[in-house]
N, C-alpha and C positions, 0 to 999 in steps of 0.2 A: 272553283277559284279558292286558294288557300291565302292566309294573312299577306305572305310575302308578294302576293300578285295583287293584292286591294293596297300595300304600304309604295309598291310600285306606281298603283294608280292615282295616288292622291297627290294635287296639284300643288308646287311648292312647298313639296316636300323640307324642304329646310327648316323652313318656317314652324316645323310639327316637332322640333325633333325629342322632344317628351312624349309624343303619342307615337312616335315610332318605335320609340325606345320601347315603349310599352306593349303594345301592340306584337312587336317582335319577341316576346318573353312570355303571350299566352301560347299553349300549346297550338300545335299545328292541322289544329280540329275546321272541318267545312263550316263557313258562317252559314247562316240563310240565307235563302236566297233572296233576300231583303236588303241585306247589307250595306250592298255596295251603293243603291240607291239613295237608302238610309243617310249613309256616313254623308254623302255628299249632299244631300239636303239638308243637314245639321250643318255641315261647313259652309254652305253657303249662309243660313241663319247666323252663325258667327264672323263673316265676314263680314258680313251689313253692320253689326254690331261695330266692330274693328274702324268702318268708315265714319264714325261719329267718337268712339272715344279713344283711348291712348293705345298705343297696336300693341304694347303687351297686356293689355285687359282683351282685346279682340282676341290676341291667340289663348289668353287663358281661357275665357267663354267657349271659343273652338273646342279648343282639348277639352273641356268638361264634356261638351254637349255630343263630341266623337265618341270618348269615352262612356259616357254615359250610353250614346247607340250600340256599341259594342256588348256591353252590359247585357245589354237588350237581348240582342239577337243571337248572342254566342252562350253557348253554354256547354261545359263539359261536368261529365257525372264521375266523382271518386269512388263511389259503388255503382257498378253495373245495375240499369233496371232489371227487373224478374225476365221481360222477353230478351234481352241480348247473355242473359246467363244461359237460359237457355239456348240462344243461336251458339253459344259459345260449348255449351254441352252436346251440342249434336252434330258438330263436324263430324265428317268421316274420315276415316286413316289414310285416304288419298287426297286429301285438303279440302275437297267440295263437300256441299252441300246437298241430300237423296230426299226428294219430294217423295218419293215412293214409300219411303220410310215412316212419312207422316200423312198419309190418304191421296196423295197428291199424284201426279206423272210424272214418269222419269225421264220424260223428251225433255223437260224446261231445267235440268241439271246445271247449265252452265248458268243462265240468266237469273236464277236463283243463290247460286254460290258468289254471283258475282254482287247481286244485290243486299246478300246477307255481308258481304265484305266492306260496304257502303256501308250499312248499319253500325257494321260494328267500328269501323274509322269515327265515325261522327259521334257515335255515343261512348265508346269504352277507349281511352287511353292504352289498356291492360290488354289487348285483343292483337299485340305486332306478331306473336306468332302466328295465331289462327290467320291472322293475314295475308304472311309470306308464305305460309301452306297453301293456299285457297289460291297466291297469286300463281305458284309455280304448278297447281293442279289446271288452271283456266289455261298458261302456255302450254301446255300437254293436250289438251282438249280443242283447241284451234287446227281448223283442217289447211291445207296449203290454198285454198281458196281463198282466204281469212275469214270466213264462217267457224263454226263452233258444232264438234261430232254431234251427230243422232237427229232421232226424231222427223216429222213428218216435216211440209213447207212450212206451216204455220208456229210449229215449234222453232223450226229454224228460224226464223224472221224474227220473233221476240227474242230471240239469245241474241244472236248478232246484235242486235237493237239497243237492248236493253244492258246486255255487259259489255258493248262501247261506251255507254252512256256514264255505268257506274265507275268504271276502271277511269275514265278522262276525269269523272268528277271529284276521286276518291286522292286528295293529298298525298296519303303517305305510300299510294304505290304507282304515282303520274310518271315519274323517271322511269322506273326499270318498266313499266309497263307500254312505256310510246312503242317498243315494235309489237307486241301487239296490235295495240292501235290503231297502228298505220296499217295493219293487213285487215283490219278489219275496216276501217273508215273504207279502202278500196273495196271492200265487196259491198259494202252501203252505196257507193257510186254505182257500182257498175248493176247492181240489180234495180238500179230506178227504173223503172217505166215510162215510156215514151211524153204521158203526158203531165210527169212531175209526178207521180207518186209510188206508192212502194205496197204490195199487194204479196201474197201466200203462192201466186205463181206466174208465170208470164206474160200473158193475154188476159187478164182479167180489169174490172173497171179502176180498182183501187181501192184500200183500204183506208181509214180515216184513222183509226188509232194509231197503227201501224207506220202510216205516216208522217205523225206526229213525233214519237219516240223517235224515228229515225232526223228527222231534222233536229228535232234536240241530240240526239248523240251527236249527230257532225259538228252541230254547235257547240257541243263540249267540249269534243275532240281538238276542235280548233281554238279555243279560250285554253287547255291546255299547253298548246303550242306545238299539236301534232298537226302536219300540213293537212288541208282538210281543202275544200273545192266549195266558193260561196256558190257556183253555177246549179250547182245541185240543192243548197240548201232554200234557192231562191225559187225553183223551178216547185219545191216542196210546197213552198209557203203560198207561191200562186195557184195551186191546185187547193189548199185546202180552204183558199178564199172563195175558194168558188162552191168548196162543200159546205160552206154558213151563209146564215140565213141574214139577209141585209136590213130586214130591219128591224130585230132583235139580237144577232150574234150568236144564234142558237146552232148547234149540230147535229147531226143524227150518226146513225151509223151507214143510214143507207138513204138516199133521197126520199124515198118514201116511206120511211120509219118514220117515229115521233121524236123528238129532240133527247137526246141522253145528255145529262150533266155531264159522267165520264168521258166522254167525247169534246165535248164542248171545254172541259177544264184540262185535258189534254191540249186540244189544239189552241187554247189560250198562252200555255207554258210556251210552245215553239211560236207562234204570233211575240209576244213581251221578249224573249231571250233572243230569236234568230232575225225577227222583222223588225228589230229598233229605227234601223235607218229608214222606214215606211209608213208616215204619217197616215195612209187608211189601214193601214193591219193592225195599228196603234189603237185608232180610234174603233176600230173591231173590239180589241181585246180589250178598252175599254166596256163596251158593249156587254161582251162575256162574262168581266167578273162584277158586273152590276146583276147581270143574275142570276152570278152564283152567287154571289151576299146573301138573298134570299133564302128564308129556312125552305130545305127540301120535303115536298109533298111524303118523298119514301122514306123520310130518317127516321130513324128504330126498326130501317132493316141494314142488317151488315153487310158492309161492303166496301170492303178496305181498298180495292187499286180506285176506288170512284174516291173516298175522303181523302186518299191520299195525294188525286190528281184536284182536288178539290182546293187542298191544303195549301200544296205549291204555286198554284194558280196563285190566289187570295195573297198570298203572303210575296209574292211577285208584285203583287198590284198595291201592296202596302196596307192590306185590311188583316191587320191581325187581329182585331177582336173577332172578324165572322170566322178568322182560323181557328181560334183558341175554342170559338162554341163546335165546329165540328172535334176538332179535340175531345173536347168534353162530351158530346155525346160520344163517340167512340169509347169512351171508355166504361160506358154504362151497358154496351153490348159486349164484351168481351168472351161472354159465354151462349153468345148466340151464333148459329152455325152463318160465315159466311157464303157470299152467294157465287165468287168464284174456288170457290173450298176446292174441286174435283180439279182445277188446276195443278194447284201446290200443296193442298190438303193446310195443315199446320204450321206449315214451312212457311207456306207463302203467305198465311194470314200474320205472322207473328215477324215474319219481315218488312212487313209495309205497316204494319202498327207500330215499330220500332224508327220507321223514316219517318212517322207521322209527329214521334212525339218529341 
């Protein structure tokens, strides 16, 4: 969701119109996913105000205290960090992004070009070209299915997945990129499985991560304002209630596995973003990030898509201090080898350390 779509959301708009003004004059950079909750818990804090003292002291308290959240949560960089100069230095001549290049596989080529596109919208101003390369290499790469060439089932399922999810979320390419979108949101429908979830092939029980990504793509796709089908994001979210644990909120990957954080801070994100209107999913994902608050038994080993699912999670649920400490440890490992390395190799650790910060 970009400024224009939170200046749209906010109630009595009139009444703002210095913080819209304002508002409308930062760049056109992704807030956190914090934001929008944020902003609107701050305005109500200044409306209470507003009903005891004189209503232009109320709206100035307001505007401070919006402002002041924005402050917060938004931030754009006038020098690129070290990791997006590099995502910026390793494009390739065909606009994507080659895992292979850097230890990684070359099945995840799209989901990776499209996340390093995400990266660099949110972090680097300075990145419109590498972007409109990157976007018109991903229409090139979308098969007539609306899938994304190469790779094996499970490769496939994270592309589609994952660069639905970044393209809807990504501001400055949400216009020219809705047909895509749209052909890809359809092949998210039509590969659901029978019992709500979304799996590497036809018959099989279900995947939990995979699941996950895919309900948050349709939910992005659809907060974009690409037609999108709740029937499917619903049928998602009842399956993966059924894969946590009732009376901790825990996940696994497989019912008889032990609980994975990454799993569990995945399916938190699509619970909080896609199940708002469902007071037990709610109260799930309350469950969830009470413990992931909790410092992790395994930290001081790298493992960037688990802090980054970690990240998002937390800072959904409004706990920015336990975000900012996995932050901070993350950056104490930077030269330690991570543990999905053989997926993306370099690529994909210095992409997700780039969402994370």
């Amino acid at each position: 969701m970009n400024i224009q779509q939170h200046i749209e959301e906010l109630p009595d708009a009139e009444a703002y119109q210095d913080l819209v003004k304002s508002l409308r004059a930062l760049p056109e950079q992704a807030p956190s996913p914090a934001f929008h909750s944020e902003t609107l818990a701050r305005m109500k804090a200044g409306q209470r105000v507003a009903f005891w003292r004189s209503s232009w002291v109320g709206i100035a308290a307001s505007l401070a205290l919006l402002l002041s959240a924005g402050a917060l949560v938004l931030s754009t960089r006038s020098t690129p960090s070290p990791d997006i100069q590099w995502l910026l230095t390793q494009q390739e001549k065909d606009g994507t992004w080659n895992p292979s290049r850097h230890g990684g596989n070359e099945q995840f080529r799209p989901a990776l070009t499209a996340l390093s596109v995400l990266a660099l919208d949110r972090s680097s101003p300075r990145a419109s070209q590498s972007i409109q390369k990157a976007m018109t290499a991903l229409g090139r790469l979308q098969t007539a299915d609306g899938g994304f060439a190469g790779g094996d089932s499970q490769a496939r399922a994270y592309n589609l997945a994952m660069t639905t999810y970044a393209l809807a979320t990504c501001p400055a390419v949400q216009s020219q990129a809705k047909p895509i979108i749209q052909r890809s949101v359809e092949a998210i429908t039509a590969s659901q499985l029978a019992n709500g979830s979304w799996d590497y092939a036809s018959t099989p029980e279900g995947n939990v991560a995979l699941t996950s990504w895919m309900v948050r793509a349709l939910k992005s796709a659809e907060a974009s304002g690409v037609e999108t089908t709740g029937v499917a994001q619903r049928k998602g979210l009842r399956w993966l209630m059924r894969m946590t644990a009732q009376n901790d909120g825990q996940v696994s990957y497989k019912p008889a596995m032990a609980p994975s954080e990454t799993v569990t801070a995945l399916t938190a994100i699509s619970f909080i973003t896609a199940g708002q209107a469902f007071p037990d999913i709610q109260f799930c994902a309350k469950q969830m990030t009470e413990q992931l608050s909790s410092p992790s038994t395994r930290e001081g080993q790298r493992d960037c898509y688990r802090d980054y699912a970690k990240i998002v999670a937390l800072e959904l649920a409004g706990k920015r201090d336990q975000a900012l400490r996995i932050r901070n440890e993350m950056k104490t490992l930077l030269n330690v080898p991570d543990t999905w390395r053989v997926a993306g190799g370099d690529l994909y650790t210095t992409t997700f350390t780039a969402l994370c910060m």
